[in-house]
C-alpha positions as CSV (number, residue, x, y, z in Angstrom):
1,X,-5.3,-2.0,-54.3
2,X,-9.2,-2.2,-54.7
3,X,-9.2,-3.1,-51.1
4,X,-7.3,-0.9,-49.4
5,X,-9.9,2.0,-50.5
6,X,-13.0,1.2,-48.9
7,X,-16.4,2.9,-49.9
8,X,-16.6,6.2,-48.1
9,X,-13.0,7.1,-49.3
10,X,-14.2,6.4,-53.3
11,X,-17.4,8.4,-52.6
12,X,-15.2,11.5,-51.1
13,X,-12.8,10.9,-53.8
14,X,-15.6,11.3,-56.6
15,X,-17.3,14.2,-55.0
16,X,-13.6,16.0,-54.5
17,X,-12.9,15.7,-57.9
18,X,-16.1,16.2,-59.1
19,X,-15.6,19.7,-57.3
20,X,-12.1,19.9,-59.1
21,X,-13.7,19.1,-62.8
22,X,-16.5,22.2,-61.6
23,X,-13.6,24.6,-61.0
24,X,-11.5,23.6,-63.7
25,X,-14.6,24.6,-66.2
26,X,-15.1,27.8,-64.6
27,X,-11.7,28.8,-64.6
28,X,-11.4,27.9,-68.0
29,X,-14.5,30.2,-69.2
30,X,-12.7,32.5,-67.4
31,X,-9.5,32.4,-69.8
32,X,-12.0,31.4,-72.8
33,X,-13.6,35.0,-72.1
34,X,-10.2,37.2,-71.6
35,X,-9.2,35.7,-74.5
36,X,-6.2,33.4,-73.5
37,X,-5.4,29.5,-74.1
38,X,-8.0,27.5,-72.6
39,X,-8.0,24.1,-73.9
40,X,-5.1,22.7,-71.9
41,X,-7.5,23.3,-68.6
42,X,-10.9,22.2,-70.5
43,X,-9.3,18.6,-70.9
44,X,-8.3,18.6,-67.5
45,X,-11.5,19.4,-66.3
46,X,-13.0,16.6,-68.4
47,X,-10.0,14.2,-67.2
48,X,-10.9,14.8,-63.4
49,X,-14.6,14.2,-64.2
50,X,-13.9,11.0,-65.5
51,X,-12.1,10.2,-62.9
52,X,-14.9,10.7,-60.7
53,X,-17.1,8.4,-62.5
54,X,-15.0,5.8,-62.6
55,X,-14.9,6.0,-58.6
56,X,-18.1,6.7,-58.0
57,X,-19.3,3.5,-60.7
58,X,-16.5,1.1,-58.0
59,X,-18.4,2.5,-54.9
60,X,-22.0,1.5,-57.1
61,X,-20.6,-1.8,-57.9
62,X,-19.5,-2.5,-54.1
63,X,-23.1,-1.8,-53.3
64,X,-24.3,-4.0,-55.7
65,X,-22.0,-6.9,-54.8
66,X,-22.2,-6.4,-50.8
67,X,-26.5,-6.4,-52.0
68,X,-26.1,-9.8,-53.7
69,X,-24.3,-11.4,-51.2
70,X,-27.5,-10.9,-48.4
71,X,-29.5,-12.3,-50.7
């Protein structure tokens, strides 16, 4: 499936959840500050921005691989 996601979709991917994760944080200070359950959103927030990573690490190593090959 690596290759049916080329580079520019990871990279959009990455920065869309990256956005997510951002939201998700706020959203849960929110709650934290009214007073109301927050963890549940908290994890979800760190879940999305590891998800990001790991996309935006596959579009790094494409880089890298697509680098060594010109040499």
């Amino acid at each position: 499936m690596s290759e049916i996601l080329n580079d520019k979709t990871r990279l959009g991917i990455g920065f869309v959840l990256i956005a997510v994760a951002i939201g998700l944080f706020v959203y849960g200070w929110v709650e934290k500050s009214a007073g109301n359950s927050f963890n549940q959103i908290w994890i979800l927030a760190i879940i999305s921005l590891l998800g990001s990573t790991v996309q935006l690490q596959k579009v790094g190593a494409g880089q890298k691989r697509s680098r060594n090959k010109n040499e």
